[in-house]
C-alpha positions in Angstrom: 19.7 -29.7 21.0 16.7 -27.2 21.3 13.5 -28.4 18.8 11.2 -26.5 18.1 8.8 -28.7 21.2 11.3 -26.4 23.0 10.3 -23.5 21.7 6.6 -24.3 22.2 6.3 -25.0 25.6 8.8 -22.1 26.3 6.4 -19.3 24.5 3.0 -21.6 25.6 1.9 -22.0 22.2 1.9 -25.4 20.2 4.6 -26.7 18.0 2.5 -26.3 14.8 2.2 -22.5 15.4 5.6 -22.2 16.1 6.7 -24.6 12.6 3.9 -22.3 11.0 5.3 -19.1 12.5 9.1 -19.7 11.4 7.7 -20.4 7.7 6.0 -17.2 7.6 2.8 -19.0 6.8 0.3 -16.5 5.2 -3.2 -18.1 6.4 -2.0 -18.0 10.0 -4.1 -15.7 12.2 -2.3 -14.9 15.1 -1.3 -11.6 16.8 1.7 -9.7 16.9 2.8 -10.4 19.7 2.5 -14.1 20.2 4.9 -14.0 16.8 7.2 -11.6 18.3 7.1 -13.9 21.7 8.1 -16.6 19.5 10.9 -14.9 17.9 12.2 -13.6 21.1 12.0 -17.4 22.5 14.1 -18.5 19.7 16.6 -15.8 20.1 16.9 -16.6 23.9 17.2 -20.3 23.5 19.8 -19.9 20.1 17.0 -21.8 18.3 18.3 -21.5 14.7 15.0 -22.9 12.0 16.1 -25.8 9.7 16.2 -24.3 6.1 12.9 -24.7 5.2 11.8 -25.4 1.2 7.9 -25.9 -0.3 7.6 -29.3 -1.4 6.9 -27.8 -4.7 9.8 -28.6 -7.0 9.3 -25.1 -8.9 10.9 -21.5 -8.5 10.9 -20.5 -5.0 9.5 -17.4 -4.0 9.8 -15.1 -1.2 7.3 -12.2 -0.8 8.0 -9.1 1.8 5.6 -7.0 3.1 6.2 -3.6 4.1 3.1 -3.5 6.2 2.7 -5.0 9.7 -0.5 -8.0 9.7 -2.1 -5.6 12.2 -2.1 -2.6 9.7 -2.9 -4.8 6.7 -6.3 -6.0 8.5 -7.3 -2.2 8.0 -5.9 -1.7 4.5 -7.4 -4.5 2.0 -5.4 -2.9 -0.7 -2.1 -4.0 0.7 -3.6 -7.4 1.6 -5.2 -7.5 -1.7 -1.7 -7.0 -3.5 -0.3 -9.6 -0.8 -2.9 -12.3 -0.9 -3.7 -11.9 -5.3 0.1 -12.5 -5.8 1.1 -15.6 -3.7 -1.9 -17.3 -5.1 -1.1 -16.4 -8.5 2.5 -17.7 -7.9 0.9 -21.0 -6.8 -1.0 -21.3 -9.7 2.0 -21.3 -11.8 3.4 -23.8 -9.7 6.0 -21.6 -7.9 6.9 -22.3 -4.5 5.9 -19.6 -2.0 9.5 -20.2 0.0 8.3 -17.5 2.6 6.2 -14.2 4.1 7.7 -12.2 5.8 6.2 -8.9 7.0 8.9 -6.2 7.7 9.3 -6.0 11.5 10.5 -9.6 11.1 13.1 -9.6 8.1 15.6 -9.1 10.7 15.5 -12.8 10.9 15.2 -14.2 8.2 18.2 -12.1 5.9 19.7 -16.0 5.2 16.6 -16.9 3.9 16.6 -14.2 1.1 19.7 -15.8 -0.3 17.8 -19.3 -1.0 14.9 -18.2 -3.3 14.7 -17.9 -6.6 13.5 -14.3 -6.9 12.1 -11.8 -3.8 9.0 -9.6 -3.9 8.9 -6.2 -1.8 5.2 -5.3 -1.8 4.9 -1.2 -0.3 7.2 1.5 0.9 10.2 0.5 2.8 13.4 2.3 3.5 15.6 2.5 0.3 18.5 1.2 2.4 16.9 -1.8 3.0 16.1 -2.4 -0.7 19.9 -2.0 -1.5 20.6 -5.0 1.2 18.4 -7.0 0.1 19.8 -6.6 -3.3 22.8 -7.3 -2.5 21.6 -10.8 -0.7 19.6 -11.7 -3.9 19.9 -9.3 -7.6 16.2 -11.1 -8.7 14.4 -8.0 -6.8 11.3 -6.9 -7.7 9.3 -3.8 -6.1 5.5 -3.6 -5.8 3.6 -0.3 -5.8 6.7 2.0 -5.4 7.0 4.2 -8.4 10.2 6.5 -6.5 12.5 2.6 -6.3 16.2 2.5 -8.2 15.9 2.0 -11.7 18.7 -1.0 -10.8 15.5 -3.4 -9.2 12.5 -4.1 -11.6 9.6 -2.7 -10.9 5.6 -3.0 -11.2 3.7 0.4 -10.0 1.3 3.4 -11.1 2.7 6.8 -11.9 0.3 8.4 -9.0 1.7 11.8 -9.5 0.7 12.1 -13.6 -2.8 10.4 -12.6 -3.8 12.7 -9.9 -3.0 15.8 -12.3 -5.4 13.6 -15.0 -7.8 14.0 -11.9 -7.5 17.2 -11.4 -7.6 18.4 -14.9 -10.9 16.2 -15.3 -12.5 18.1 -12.3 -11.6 21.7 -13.6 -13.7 20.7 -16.6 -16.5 20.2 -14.4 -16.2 23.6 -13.1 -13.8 23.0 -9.6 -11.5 25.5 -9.0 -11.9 25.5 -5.1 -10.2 22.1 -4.7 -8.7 20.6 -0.9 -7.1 17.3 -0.7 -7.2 15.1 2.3 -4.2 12.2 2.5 -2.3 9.9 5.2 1.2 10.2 6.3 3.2 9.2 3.8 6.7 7.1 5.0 8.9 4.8 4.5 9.3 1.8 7.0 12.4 0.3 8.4 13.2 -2.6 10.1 12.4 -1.9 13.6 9.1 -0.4 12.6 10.5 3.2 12.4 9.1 5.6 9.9 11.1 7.8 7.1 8.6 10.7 6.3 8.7 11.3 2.5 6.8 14.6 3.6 4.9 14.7 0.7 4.0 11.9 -1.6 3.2 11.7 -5.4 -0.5 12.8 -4.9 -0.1 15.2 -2.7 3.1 17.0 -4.5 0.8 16.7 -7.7 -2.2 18.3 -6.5 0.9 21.3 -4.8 2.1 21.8 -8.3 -1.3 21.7 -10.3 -3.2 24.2 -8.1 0.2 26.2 -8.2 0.4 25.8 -12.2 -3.4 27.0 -12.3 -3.0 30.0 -10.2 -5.4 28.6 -7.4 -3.0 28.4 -4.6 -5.2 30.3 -2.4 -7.4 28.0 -2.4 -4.9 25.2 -1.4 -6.1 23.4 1.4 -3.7 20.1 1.9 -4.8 18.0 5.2 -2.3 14.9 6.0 -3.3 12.1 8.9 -1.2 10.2 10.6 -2.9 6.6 9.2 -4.6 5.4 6.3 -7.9 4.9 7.9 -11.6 5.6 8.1 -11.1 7.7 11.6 -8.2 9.5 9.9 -10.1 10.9 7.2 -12.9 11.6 9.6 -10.5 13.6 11.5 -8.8 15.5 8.7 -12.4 16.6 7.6 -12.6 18.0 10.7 -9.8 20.2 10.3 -11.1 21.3 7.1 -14.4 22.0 8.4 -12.6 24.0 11.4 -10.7 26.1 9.1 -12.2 29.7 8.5 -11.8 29.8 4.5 -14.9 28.9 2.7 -15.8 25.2 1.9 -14.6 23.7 -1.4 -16.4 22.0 -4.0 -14.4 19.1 -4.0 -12.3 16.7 -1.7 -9.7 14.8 -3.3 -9.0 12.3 -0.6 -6.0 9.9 -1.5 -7.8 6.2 -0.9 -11.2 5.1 -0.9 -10.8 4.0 3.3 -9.8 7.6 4.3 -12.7 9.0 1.6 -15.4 6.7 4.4 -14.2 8.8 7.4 -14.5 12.3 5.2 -18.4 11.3 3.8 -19.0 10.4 7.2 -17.9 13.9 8.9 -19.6 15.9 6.3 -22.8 14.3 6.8 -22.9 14.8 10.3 -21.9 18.7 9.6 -25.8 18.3 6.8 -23.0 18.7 4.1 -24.7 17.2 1.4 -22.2 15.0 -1.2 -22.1 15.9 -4.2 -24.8 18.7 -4.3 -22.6 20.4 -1.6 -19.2 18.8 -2.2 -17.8 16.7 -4.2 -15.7 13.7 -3.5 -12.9 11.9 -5.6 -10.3 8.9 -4.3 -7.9 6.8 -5.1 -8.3 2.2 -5.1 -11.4 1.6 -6.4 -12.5 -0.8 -3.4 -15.4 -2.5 -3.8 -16.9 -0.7 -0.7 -16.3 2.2 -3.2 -19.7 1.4 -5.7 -21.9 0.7 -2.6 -21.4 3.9 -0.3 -24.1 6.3 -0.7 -23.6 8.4 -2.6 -21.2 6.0 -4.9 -17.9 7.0 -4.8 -15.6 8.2 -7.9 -12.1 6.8 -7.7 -9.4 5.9 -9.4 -9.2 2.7 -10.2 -6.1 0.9 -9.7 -6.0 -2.8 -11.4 -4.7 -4.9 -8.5 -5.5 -8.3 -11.4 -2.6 -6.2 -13.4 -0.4 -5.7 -11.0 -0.4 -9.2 -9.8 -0.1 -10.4 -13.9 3.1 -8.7 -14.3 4.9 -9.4 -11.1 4.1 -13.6 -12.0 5.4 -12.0 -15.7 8.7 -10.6 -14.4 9.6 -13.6 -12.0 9.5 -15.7 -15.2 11.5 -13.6 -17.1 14.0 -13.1 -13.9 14.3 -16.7 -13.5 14.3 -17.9 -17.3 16.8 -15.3 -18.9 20.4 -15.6 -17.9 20.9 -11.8 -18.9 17.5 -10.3 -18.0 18.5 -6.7 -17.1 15.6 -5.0 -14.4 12.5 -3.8 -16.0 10.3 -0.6 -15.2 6.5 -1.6 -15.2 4.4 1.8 -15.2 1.0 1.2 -14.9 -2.2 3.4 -15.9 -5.3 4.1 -13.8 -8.7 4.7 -14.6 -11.0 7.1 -13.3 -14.4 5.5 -12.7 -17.3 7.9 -12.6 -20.2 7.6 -9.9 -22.4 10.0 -8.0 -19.8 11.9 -5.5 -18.6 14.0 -8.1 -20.9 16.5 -9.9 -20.6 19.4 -12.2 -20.5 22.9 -11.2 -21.5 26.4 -12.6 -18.1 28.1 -13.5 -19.6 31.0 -12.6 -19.3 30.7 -8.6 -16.1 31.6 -9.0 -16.6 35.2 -10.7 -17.2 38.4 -9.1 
């Protein structure tokens, strides 16, 4: 009978990273593809884990990430979500069962059967919500507002707050708006994306410059990743383009808003007395860039409280029925974003 010494020797690691590896073990560091090497050993040798359950005696829990461990080492928000929620579960004496980051659910579908409640934290394919519904009804989504009202839910209206945002900074005189944002997509199991085209933000800031009748100055720039040398990029575009520069750059999180700052300083664009800037997270890299960055804040602390609130409730009431948690943002103020004279505008 294979053991998992087997499975050691046969992808050269040691048996506690393979026992820590098949647990989905959230403090492990180890690279993609020493976990996929294991995985693959397994498959090859018909290694099938021993179901595993925390020696807690509480609810077990099983958290999903949509996000690979390579991509959530350059988003904290996702790991923020990820890391805030199994520790909160563990302070109310739950069992984390498992973590399981997408490309590996493939897996691990027998698993999902054996916990108490699951947690999908980001944007995975809609298809592979319903199957995992089907596995296990106590579902709850994280951070996506666009999931079946059928699965409880805990995320921000994004599309209402960035029209707050924008109606906020046409007070302060902007009219000549351009928004800078990543690709936005679903995930699926084999790491394939689903382009949602546009998301919230960017179909919000569409329809308010439309509503305002400022479409010519729409300017809509869209990555292909989340990070600092995205934005960077997309600024680059804009700077490229031969309409004249706006006042302000919504850019739709605070990682792709370092990449932008950085461009326009090495163009001597001066932010905010040239342009201003506004994002999305509220990071705490946000308050010590220079200038300070405004943003959105979105309560991660909040988040986390009602997800712990709605497994209770899941596990507790015998006829619970899905719940719809819409959070509110808050737009902090700092130095990117400035008022302007209204009249720059006129004729």
């Amino acid at each position: 009978m294979v053991n998992i010494r087997d499975i050691a020797k046969k992808a050269n690691v040691s048996p506690g990273t393979v026992s820590r590896v098949l647990n989905n073990d959230p403090t492990l560091s180890i690279n993609e593809q020493t976990r996929e090497r294991i995985h693959q050993t397994c498959r090859a040798l018909n290694y099938v884990p021993r179901k595993y359950r925390g020696r807690n005696k509480g609810p077990c829990i099983g958290i999903i990430s949509a996000i690979s461990r390579k991509i959530e080492s350059d988003d904290s928000y996702y790991r923020k979500i990820r890391e805030k929620t199994t520790q909160a579960l563990k302070a109310q004496e739950y069992c984390v069962d498992f973590m399981i980051f997408l490309p590996y659910l493939e897996d691990n579908w027998e698993r999902i059967k054996q916990v108490d409640c699951v947690i999908v934290i980001g944007f995975i394919k809609h298809s592979i919500h319903e199957k995992i519904y089907q596995l296990n009804p106590n579902l709850i989504i994280v951070d996506d507002y666009n999931c079946s009202d059928k699965y409880s839910s805990v995320a921000m209206n994004l599309y209402q707050e960035t029209k707050s945002m924008l109606d906020y900074s046409a007070k302060l005189g902007h009219q000549n708006i351009a928004f800078i944002s990543g690709k936005n997509a679903r995930l699926g199991i084999k790491n394939e994306w689903v382009s949602d085209i546009l998301g919230e933000r960017e179909r919000a800031y569409d329809d308010w410059m439309s509503e305002n009748n400022l479409a010519h100055f729409r300017q809509l720039f869209v990555g292909e990743g989340w990070y600092a040398q995205s934005g960077y990029e997309e600024a680059s575009k804009l700077l490229r383009t031969d309409k004249s520069l706006p006042s302000l750059i919504i850019v739709a999180s605070d990682v792709l808003a370092l990449g932008v700052v950085r461009r326009l300083n090495e163009k001597g664009i001066s932010v905010p007395q040239d342009i201003s800037i506004c994002s999305f997270d509220d990071l705490e890299i946000a308050s010590f860039l220079t200038p300070s960055l405004t943003t959105l804040r979105i309560d991660i602390d909040q988040m986390v409280y009602w997800v712990v609130h709605l497994c209770k409730e899941i596990i507790n009431e015998k006829e619970f029925l899905p719940a719809r948690i819409v959070l509110s943002g808050k737009l902090i103020l700092r130095e990117s974003l400035r008022e302007i004279d209204k009249q720059i505008y006129k004729n």
